[in-house]
The first five atom37 places (N, CA, C, CB, O) and aatype in JSON, in Angstrom:
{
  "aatype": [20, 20, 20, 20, 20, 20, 20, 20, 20, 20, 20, 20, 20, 20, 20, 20, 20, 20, 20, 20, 20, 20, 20, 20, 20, 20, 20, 20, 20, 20, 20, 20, 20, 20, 20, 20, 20, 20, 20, 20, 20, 20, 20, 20, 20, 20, 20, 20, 20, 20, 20, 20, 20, 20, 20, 20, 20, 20, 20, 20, 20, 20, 20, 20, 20, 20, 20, 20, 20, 20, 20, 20, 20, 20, 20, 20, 20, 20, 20, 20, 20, 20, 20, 20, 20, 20, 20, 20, 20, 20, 20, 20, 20, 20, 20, 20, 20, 20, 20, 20, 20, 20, 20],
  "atom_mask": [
    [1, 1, 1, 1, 1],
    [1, 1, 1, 1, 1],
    [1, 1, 1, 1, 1],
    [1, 1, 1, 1, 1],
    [1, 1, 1, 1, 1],
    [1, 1, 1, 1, 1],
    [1, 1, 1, 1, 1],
    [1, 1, 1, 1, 1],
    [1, 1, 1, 1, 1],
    [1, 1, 1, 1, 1],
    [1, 1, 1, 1, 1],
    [1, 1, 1, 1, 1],
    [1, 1, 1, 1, 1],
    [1, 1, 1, 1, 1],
    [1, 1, 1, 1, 1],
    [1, 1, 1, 1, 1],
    [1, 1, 1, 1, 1],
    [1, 1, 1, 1, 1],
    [1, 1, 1, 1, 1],
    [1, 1, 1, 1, 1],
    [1, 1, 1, 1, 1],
    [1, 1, 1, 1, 1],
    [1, 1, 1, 1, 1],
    [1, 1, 1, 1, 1],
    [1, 1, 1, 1, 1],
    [1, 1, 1, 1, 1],
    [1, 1, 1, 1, 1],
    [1, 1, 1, 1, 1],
    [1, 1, 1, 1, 1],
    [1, 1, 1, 1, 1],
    [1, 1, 1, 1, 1],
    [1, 1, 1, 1, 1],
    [1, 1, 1, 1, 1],
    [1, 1, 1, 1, 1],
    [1, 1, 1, 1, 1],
    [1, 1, 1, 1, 1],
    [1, 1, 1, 1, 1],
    [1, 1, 1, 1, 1],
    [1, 1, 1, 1, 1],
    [1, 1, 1, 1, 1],
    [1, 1, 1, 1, 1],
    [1, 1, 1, 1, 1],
    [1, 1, 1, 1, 1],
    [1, 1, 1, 1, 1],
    [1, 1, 1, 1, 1],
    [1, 1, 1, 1, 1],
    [1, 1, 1, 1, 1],
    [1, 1, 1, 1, 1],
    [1, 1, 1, 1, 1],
    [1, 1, 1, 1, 1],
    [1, 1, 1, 1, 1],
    [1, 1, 1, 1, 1],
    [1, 1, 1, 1, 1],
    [1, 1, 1, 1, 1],
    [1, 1, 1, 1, 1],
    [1, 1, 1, 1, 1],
    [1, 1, 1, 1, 1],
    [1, 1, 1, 1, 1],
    [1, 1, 1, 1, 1],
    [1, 1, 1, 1, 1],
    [1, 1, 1, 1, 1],
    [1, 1, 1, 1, 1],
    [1, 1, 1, 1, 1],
    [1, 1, 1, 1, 1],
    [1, 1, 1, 1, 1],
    [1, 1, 1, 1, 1],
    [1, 1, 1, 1, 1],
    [1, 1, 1, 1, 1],
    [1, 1, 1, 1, 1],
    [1, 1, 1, 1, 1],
    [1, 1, 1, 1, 1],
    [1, 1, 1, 1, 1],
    [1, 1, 1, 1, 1],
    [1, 1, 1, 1, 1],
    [1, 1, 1, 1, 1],
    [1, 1, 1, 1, 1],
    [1, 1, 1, 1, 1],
    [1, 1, 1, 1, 1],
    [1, 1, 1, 1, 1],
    [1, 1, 1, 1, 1],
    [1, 1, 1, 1, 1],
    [1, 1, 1, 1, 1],
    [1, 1, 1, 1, 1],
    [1, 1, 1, 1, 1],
    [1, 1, 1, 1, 1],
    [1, 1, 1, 1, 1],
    [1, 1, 1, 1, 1],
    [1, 1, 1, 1, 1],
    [1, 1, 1, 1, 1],
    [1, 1, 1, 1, 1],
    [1, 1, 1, 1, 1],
    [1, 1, 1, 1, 1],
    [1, 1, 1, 1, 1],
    [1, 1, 1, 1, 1],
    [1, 1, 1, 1, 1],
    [1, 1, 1, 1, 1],
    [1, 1, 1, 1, 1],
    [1, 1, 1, 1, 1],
    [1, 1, 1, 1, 1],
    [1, 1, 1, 1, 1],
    [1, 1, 1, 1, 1],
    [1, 1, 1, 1, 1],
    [1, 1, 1, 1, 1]
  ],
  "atom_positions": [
    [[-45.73, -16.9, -35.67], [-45.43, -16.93, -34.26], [-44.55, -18.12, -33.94], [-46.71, -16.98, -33.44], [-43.46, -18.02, -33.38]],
    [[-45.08, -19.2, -34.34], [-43.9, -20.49, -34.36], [-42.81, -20.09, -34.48], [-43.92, -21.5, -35.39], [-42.02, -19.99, -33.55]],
    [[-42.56, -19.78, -35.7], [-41.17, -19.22, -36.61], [-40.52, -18.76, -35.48], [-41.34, -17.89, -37.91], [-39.54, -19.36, -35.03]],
    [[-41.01, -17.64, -34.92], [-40.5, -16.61, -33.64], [-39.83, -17.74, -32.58], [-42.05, -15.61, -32.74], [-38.67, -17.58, -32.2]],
    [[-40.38, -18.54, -32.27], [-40.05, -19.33, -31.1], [-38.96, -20.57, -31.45], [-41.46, -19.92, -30.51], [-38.39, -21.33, -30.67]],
    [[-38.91, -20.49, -32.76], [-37.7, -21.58, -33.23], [-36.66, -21.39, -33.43], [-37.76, -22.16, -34.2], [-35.79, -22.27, -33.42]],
    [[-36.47, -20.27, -33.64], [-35.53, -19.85, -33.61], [-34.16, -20.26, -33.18], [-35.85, -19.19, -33.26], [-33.99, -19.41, -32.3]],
    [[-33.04, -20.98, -33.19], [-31.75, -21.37, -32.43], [-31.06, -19.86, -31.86], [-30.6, -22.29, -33.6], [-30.04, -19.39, -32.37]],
    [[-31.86, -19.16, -30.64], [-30.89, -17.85, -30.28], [-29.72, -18.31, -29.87], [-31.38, -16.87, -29.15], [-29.55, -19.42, -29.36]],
    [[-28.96, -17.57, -30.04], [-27.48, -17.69, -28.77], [-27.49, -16.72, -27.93], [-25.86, -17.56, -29.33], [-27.28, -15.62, -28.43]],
    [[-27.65, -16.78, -26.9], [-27.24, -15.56, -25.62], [-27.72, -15.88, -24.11], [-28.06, -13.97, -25.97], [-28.7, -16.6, -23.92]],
    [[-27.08, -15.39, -23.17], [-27.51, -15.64, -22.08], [-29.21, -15.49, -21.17], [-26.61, -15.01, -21.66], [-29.73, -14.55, -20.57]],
    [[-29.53, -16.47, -21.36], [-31.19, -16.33, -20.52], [-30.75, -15.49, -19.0], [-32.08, -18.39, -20.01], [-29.68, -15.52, -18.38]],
    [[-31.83, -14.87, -18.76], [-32.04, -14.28, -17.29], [-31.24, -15.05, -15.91], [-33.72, -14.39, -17.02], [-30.41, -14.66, -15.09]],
    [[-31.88, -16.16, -16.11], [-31.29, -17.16, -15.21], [-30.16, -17.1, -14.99], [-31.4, -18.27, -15.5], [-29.66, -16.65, -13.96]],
    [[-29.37, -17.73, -16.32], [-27.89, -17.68, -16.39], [-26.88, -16.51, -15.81], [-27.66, -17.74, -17.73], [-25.74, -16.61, -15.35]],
    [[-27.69, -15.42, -16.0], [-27.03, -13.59, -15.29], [-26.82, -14.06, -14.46], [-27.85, -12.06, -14.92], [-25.72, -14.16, -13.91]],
    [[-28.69, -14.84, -13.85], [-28.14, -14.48, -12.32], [-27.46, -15.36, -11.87], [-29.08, -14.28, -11.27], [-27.06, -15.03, -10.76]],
    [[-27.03, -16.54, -12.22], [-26.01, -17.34, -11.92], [-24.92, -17.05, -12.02], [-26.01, -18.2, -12.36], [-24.21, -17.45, -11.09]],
    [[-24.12, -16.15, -13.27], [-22.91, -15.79, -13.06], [-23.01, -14.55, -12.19], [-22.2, -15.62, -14.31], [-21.93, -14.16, -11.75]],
    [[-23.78, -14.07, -11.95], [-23.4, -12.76, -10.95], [-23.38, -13.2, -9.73], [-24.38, -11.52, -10.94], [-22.54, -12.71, -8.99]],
    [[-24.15, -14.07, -9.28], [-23.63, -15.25, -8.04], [-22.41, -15.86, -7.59], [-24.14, -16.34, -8.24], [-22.0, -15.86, -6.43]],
    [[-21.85, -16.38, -8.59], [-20.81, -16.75, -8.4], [-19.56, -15.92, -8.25], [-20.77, -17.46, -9.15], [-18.47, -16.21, -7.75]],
    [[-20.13, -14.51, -8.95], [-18.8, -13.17, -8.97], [-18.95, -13.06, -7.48], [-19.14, -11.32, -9.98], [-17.99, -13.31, -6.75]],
    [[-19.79, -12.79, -7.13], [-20.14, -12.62, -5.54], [-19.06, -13.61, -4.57], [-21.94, -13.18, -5.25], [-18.05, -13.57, -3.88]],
    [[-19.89, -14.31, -4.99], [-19.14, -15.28, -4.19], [-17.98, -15.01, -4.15], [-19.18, -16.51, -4.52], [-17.63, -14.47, -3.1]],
    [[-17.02, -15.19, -5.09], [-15.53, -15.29, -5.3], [-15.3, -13.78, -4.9], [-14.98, -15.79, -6.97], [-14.17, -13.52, -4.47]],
    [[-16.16, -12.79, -4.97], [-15.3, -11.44, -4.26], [-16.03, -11.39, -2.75], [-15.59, -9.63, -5.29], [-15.84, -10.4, -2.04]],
    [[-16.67, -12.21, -2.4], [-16.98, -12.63, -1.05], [-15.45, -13.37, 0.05], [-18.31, -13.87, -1.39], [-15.15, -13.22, 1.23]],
    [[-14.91, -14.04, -0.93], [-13.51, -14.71, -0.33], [-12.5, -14.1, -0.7], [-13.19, -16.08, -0.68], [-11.56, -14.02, 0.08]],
    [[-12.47, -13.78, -1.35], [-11.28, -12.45, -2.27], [-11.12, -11.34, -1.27], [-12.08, -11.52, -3.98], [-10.06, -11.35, -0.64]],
    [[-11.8, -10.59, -1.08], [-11.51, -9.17, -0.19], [-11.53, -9.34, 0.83], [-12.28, -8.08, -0.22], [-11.33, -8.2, 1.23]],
    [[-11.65, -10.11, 1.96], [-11.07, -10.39, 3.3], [-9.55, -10.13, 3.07], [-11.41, -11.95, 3.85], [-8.97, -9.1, 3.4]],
    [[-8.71, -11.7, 2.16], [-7.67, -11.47, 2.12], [-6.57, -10.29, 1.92], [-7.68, -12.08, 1.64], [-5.43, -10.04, 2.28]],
    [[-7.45, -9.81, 1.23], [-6.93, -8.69, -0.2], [-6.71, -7.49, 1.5], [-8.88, -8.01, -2.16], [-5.68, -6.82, 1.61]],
    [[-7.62, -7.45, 2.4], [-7.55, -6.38, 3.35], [-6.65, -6.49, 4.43], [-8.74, -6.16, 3.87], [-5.94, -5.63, 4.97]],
    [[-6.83, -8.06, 4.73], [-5.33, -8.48, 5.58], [-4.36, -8.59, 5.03], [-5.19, -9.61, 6.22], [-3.4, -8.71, 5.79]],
    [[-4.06, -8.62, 3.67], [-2.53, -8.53, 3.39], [-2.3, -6.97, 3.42], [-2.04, -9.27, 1.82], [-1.44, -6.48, 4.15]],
    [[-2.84, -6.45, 2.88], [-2.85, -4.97, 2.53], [-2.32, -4.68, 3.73], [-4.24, -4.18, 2.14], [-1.21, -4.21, 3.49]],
    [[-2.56, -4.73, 5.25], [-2.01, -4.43, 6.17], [-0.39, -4.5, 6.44], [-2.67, -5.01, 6.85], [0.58, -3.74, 6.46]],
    [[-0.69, -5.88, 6.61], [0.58, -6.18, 6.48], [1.8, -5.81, 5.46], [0.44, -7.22, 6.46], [2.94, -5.73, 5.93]],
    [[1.62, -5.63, 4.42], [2.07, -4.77, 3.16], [2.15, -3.2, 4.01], [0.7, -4.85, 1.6], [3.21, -2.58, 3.92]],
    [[1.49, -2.85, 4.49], [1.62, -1.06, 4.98], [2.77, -1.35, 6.04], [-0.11, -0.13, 5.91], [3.73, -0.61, 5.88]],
    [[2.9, -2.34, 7.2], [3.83, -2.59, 8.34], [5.22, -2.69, 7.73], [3.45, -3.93, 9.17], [6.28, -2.25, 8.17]],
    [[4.93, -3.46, 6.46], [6.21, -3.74, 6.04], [6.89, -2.75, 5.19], [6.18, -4.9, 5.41], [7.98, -2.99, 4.66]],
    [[6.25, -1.6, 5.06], [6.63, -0.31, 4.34], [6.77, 0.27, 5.21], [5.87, 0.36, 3.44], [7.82, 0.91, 5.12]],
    [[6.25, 0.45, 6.11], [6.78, 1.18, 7.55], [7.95, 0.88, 7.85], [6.06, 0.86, 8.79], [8.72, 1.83, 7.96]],
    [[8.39, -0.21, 8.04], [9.75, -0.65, 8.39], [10.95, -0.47, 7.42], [9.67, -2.02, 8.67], [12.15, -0.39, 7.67]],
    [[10.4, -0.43, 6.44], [11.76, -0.51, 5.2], [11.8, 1.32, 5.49], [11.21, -1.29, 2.88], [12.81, 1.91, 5.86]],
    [[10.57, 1.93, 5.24], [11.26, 3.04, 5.04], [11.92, 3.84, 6.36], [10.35, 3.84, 4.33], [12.18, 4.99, 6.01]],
    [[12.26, 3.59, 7.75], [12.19, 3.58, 8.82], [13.75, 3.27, 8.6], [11.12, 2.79, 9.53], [14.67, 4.08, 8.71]],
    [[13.81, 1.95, 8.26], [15.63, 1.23, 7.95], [16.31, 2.53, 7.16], [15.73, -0.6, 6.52], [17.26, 3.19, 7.6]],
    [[15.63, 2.77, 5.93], [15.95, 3.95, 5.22], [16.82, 4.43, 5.48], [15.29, 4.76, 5.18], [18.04, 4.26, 5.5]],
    [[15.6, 5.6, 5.88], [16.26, 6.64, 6.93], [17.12, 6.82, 8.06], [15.6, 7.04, 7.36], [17.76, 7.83, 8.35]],
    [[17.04, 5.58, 8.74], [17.75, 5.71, 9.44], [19.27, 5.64, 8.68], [17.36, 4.89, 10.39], [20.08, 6.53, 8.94]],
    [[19.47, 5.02, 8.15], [20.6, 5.34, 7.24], [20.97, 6.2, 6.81], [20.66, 4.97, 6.47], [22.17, 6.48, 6.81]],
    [[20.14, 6.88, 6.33], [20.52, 8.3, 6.25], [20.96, 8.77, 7.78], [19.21, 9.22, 5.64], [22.16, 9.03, 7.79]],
    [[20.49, 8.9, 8.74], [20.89, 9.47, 9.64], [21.79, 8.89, 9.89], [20.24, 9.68, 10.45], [22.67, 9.75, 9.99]],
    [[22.28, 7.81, 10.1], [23.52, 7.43, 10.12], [25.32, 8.26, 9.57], [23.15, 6.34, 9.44], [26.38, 8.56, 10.13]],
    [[24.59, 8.34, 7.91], [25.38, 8.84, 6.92], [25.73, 10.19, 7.41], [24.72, 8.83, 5.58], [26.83, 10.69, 7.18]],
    [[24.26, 11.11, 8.45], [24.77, 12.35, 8.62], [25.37, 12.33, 10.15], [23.64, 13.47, 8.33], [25.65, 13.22, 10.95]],
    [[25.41, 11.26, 10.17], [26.23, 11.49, 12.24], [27.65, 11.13, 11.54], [25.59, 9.77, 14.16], [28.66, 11.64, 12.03]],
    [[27.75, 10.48, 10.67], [29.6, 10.01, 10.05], [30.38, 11.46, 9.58], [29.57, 8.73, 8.18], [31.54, 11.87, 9.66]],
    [[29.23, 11.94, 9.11], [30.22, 13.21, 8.01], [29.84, 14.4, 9.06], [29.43, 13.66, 5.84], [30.7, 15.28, 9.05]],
    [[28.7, 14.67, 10.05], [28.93, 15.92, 10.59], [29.27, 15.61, 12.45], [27.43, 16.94, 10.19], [29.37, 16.47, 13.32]],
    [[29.37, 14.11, 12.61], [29.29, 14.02, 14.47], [28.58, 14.55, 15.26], [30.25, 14.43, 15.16], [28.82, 14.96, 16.4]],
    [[27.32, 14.57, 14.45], [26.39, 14.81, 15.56], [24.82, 14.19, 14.69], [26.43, 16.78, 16.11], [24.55, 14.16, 13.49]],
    [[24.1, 13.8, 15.8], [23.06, 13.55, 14.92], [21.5, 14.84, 14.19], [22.54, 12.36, 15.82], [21.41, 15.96, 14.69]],
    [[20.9, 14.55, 13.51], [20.08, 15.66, 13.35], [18.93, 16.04, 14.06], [19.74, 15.62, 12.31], [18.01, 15.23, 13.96]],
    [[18.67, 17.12, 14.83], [17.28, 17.29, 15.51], [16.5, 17.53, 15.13], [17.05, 17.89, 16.21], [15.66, 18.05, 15.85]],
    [[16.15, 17.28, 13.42], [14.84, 16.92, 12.78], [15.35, 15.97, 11.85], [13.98, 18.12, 12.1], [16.52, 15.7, 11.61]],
    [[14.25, 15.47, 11.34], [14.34, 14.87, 10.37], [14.51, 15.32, 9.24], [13.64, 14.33, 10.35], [14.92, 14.66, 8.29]],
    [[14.12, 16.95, 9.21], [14.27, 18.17, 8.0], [15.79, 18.24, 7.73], [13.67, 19.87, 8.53], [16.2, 18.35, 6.57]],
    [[16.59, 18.18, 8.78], [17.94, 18.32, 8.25], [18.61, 17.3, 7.54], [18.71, 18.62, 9.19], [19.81, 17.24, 7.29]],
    [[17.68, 16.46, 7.24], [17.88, 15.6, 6.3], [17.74, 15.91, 4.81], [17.14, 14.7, 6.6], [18.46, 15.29, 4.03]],
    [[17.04, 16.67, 4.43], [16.47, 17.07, 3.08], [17.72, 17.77, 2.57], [15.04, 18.07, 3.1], [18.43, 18.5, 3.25]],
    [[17.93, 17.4, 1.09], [18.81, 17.83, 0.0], [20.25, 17.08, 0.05], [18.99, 19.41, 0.09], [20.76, 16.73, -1.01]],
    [[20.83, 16.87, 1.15], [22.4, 16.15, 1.06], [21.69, 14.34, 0.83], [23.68, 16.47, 3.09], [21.9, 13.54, -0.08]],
    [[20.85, 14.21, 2.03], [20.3, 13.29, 1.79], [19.47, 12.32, 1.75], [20.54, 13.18, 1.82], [19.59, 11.11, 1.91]],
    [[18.39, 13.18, 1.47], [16.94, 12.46, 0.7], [16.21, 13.71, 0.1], [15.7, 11.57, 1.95], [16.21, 14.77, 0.72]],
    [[15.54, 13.55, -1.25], [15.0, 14.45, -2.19], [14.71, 15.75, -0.95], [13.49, 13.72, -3.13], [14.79, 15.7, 0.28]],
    [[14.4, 16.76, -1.77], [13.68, 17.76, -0.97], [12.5, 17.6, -0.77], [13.71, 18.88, -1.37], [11.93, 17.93, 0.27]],
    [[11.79, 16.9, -2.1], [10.12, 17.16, -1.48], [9.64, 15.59, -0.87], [8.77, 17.74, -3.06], [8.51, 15.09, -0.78]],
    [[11.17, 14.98, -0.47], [10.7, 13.72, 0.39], [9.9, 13.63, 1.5], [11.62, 13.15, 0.84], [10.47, 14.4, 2.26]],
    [[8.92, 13.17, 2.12], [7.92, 13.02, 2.86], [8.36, 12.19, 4.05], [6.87, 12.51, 2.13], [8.77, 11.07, 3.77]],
    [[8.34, 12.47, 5.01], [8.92, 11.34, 6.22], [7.29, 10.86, 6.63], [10.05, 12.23, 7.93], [6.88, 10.93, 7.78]],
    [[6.44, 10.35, 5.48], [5.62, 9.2, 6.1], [5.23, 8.03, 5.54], [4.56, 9.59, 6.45], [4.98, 7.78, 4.36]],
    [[5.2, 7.32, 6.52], [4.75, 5.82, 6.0], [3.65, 5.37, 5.09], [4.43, 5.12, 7.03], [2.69, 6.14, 5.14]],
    [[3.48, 4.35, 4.26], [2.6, 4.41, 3.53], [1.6, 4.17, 4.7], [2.7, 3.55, 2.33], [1.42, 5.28, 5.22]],
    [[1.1, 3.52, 5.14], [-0.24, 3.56, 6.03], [-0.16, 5.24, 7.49], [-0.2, 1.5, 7.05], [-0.74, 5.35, 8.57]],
    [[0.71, 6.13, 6.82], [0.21, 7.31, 7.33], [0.71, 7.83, 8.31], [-0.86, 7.25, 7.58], [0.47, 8.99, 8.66]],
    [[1.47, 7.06, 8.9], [2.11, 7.35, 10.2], [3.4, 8.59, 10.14], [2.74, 5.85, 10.7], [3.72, 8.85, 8.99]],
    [[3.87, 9.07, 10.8], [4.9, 10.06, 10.23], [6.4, 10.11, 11.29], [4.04, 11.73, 10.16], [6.46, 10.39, 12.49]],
    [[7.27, 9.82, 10.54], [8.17, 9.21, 11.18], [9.23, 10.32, 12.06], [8.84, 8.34, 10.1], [9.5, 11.32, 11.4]],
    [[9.73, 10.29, 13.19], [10.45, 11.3, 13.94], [11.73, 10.24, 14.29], [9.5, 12.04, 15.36], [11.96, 9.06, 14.05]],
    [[12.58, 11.58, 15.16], [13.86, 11.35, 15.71], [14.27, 11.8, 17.04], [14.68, 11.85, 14.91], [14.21, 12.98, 17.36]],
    [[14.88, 10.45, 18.18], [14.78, 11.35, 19.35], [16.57, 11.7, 19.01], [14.16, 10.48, 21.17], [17.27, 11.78, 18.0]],
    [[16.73, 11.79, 20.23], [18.07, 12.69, 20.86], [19.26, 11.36, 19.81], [18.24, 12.66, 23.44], [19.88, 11.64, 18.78]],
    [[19.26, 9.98, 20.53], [20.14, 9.09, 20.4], [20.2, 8.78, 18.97], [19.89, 8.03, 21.22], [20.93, 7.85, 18.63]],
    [[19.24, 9.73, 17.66], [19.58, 9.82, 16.69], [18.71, 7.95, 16.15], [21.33, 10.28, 16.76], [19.26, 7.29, 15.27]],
    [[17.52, 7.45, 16.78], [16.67, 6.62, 16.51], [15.83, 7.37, 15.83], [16.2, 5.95, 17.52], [15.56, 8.54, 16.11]],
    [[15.26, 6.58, 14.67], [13.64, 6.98, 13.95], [12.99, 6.43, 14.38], [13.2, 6.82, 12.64], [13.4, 5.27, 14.32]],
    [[11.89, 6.48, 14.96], [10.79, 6.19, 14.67], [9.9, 6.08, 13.97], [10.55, 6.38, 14.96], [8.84, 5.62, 14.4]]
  ]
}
């Protein structure tokens, strides 16, 4: 039984778990706040680039046909993919009024 207890183990005691699993905590306790407010901001700022985009494109099609497009569909194939998506990464879905603005 001695023998048993003299042993030199190496490995983590109980304790120690729960100390490093404490501290994971912790650190993803301060970690994911940020991680959720940037993330936002990261979606606004994809909103806008792809918004600039397009509008460029619409631009490109008021130069070559003088008039602007009354969807955004008449955009597809001259210029932007066909199975391009007019929405933002955080979901929003982008339109066009009369004066040839995206939204």
């Amino acid at each position: 039984m001695n023998k048993f207890f003299n042993q030199n183990e190496k490995g983590f005691t109980l304790i120690e778990m729960m100390i490093v699993l404490l501290v994971i905590t912790i650190i993803l306790l301060v970690a994911l706040p940020n991680v959720t407010k940037h993330s936002s901001s990261i979606n606004e700022k994809g909103c806008e680039a792809m918004t600039q985009m397009v509008q460029g494109q619409v631009q490109a099609y008021y130069m070559e046909k003088k008039k602007y497009p009354e969807t955004l569909e008449e955009l597809k194939g001259d210029y932007v993919n066909q199975d391009f998506e007019f929405k933002c990464p955080n979901g929003v879905t982008l339109s066009i009024d009369e004066n040839g603005i995206v939204n």
